[in-house]
N, C-alpha and C positions, 0 to 999 in steps of 0.2 A: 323273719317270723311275722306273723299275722296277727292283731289282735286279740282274733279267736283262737287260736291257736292255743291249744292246754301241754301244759309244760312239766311231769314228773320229776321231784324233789326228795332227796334224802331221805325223809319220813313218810313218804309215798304221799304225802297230799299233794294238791294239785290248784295254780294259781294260772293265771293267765298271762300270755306273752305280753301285753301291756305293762302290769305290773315290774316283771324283768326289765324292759325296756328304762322303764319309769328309774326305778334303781338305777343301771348302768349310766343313766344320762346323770344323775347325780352326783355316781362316782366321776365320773367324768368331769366335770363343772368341776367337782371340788379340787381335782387333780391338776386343772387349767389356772386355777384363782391360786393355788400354792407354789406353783411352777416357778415364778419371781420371787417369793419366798426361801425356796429351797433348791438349793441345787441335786438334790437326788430325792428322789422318792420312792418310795420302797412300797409292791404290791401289798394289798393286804392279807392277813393270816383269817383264815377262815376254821379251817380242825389242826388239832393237833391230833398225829396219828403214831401211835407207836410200829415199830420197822417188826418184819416176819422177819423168823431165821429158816434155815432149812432142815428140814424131815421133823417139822410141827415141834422144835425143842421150844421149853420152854427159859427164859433168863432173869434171873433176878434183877430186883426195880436196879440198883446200881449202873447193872450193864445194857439194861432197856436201850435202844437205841429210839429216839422220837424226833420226828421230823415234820413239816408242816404242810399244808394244801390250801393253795388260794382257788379264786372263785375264777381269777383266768387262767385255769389248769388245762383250757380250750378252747377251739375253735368250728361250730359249726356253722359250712358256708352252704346255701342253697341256691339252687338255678333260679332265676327269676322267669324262666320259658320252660315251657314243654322239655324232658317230662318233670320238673321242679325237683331234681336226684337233691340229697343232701349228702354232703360228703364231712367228716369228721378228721381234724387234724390236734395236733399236741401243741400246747403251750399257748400264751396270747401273747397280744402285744402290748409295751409298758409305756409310759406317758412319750417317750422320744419316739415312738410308732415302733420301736424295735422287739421281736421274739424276746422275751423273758423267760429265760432258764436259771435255775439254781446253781450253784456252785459243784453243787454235785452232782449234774443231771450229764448223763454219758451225751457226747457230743461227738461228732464225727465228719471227715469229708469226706464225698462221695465221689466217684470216678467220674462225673463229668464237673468237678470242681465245685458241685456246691456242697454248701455244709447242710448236715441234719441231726437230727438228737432226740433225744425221752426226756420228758420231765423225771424230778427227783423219785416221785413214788410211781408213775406211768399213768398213762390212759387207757384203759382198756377196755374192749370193745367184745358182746357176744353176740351173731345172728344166728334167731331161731331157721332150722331146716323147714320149709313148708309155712312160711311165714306163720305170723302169730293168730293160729284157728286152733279146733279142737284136736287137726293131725299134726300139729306144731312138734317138732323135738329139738333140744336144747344145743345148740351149735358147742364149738372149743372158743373159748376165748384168748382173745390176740392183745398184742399192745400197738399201738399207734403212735407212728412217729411224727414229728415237726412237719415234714414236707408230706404227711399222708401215709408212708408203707407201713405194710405192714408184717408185725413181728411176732416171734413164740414169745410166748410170758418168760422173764429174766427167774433164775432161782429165787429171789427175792426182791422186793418192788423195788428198792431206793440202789440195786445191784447197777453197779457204771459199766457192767459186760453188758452189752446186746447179746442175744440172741439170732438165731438164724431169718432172714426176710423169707417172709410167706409169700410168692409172688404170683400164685395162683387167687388168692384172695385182693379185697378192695376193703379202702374206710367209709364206701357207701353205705351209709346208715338204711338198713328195711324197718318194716312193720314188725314190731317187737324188738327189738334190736336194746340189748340192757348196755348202758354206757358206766364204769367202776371209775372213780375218781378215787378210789382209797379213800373212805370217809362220806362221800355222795355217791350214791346208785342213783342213776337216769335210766328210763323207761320210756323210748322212743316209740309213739305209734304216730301213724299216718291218718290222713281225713276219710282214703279210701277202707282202712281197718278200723279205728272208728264208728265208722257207718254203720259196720257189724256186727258190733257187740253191744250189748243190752243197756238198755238206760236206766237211770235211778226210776222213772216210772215201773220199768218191767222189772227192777229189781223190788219196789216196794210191793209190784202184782204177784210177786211170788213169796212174799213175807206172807202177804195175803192169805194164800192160798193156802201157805204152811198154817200160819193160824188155824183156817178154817175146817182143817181135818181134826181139829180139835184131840192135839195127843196127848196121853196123860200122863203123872206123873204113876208111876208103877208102886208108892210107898204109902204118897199122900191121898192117890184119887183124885190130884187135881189137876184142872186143865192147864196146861203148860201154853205160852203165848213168847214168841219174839219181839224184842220191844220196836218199835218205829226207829226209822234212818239218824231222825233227830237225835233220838235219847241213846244212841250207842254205847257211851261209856257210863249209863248209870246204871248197876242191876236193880231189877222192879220186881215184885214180889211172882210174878211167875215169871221168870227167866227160868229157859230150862236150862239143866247142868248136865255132866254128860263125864261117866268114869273111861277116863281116856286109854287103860287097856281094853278093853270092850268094844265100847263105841253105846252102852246103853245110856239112853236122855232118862233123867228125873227132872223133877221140881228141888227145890233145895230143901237141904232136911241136915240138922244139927247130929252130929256122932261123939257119944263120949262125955256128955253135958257141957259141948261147946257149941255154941249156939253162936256167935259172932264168925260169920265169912272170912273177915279180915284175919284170926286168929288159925282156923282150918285152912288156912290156904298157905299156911308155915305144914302144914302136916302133908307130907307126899307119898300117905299110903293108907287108900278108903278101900275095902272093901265092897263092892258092887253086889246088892241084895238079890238081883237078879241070877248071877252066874261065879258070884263069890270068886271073881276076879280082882287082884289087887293093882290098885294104882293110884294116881292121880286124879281127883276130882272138879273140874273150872265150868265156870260160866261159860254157853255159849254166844258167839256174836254175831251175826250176819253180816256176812264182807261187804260193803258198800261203797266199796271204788271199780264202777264199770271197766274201767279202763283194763285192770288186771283179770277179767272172765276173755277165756280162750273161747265160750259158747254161750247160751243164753239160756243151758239146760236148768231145772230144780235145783237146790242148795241142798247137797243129800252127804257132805262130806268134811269135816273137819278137820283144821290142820291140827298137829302137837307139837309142845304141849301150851299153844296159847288159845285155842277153841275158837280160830274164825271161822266163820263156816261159806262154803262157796259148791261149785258143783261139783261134778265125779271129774271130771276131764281138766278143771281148773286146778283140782287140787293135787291130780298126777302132775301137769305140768311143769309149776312150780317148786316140787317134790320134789323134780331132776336134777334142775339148776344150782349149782354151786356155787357161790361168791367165791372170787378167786380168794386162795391161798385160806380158802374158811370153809363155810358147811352151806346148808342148803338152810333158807329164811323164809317166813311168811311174808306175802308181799302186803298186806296191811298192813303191819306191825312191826317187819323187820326182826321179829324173835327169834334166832337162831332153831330150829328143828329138829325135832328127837332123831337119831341116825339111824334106829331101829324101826321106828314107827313112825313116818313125816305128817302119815298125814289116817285117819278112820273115816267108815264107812258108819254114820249113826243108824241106831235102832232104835226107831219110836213105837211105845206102846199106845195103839188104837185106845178111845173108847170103850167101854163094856156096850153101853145102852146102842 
């Protein structure tokens, strides 16, 4: 990895390969200074992840099965020459330089004598068809083995059956390419994709821009404003809000002599003045991680029911994509997505004057 180089994280922010580096040398250090201390040393636990069953049943806490995810749940190795492929393998290596698997991670030899295996909960790997643009469509996702192959998804992640080998497929990671850690989502782009897609400048020129058609609220008459990149998580007195079966933008306005936000947003069912649609009522946000716009078009569409708002193309997208063995999420927030309605088309009311 390259200094510059921006590295997608669980919570979809975004820190830089130095930083990574910086950590791992750490862990490292400390692992070499304990080494005469201790005669074994044990990776660290990063999530604790409760186990899926099969056909979505659901088990009481008792029978839960919970299992755990460390931070070397992988291994991505990249060319250092033309054309710099990066290829994706399972599992890392533990302080004796040896593959580190679980106790209960399927392990197996292969016909020409070497051994191969899954971690406990797997890795799993999706490439978008037509790499990550606005004709992007959402590949199947595989799991990846120790030595690279790759496999169907097990019935259940921490499942010691393999699955059948995909051998028409590869662990070479493309532009977009989502990496499933059971617990971390990675969100693989390249410098060539990258290049492509908008920056926080063009994202703020189009805040701008929404501003400046100056839309209103349809209740109060007043002019509704998108707050700055900055102030993302604070709502400001014109945030516009948006009744999510619809898709129509107000300004905020108290129903019922509740006047506090915090209070109305326990209530999941407003009435929209315009079209006497019932639903949900949330604050809008403006997505501001370039990294997840398929295009560089207008912010003209809303996911649900968490209100980021991103473009028409960006938010079919991510609509598609399924977290394995889950639903489809916003990729700013990571909020699970309504299965009926992922994502609206908003309706703003022009100006009179």
């Amino acid at each position: 990895l390259k200094p510059n180089r921006r590295v997608f994280f669980p919570t979809w922010d975004v820190c830089s390969a130095a930083d990574c580096l910086k950590t791992f040398t750490e862990i490292k250090s400390k692992i070499s200074k304990n080494k005469k201390e201790h005669s074994h040393i044990h990776l660290p636990i990063d999530f604790v992840v409760i186990d899926t069953v099969p056909g979505g049943q659901i088990l009481t806490d008792n029978q839960t099965a919970q299992s755990t995810i460390s931070r070397f749940a992988c291994r991505i190795i990249c060319q250092r020459n033309p054309p710099f492929s990066a290829r994706i393998y399972a599992a890392g290596f533990d302080s004796s330089k040896n593959i580190f698997l679980g106790e209960k991670a399927a392990k197996w030899r292969m016909r020409d004598g070497q051994m191969d295996g899954l971690t406990t909960n797997g890795v799993l790997v999706m490439h978008p068809h037509n790499g990550f643009s606005q004709d992007s469509k959402p590949g199947l996702w595989r799991e990846i083995s120790v030595c690279g192959n790759v496999f169907a998804l097990r019935e259940t992640r921490s499942s010691q059956h393999r699955e059948k080998m995909v051998e028409s497929e590869s662990n070479e990671l493309v532009d977009g390419s989502l990496i499933d850690l059971c617990g971390a989502t990675l969100l693989w782009r390249t410098a060539e994709g990258l290049a492509l897609t908008p920056t926080i400048k063009h994202l703020e020129a189009l805040r701008q821009e929404l501003n400046a058609g100056r839309p209103q609220c349809p209740v109060g008459f007043n002019t509704l404003a998108f707050p700055s990149l900055r102030h993302k998580a604070v709502v400001v007195e014109k945030q516009p809000w948006v009744y999510l079966r619809c898709g129509h933008v107000h300004g905020y306005h108290g129903w019922a002599g509740r006047r506090n936000p915090a209070d109305e947003a326990e209530h999941q069912d407003w009435e929209c003045p315009m079209c006497r649609a019932r639903g949900p009522y949330v604050p809008l946000w403006l997505g501001c991680e370039p990294g997840f716009y398929v295009d560089a078009e207008p912010p003209t569409h809303a996911f649900v029911p968490c209100g980021h708002v991103c473009s028409e193309k960006t938010a079919a997208y991510w609509s598609q994509i399924p977290l394995p063995h889950g639903t489809q999420a916003c990729p700013f927030c990571i909020q699970p997505l309504s299965a009926d309605t992922p994502c609206i088309r908003l309706i703003f009311q022009s100006p009179l004057d």
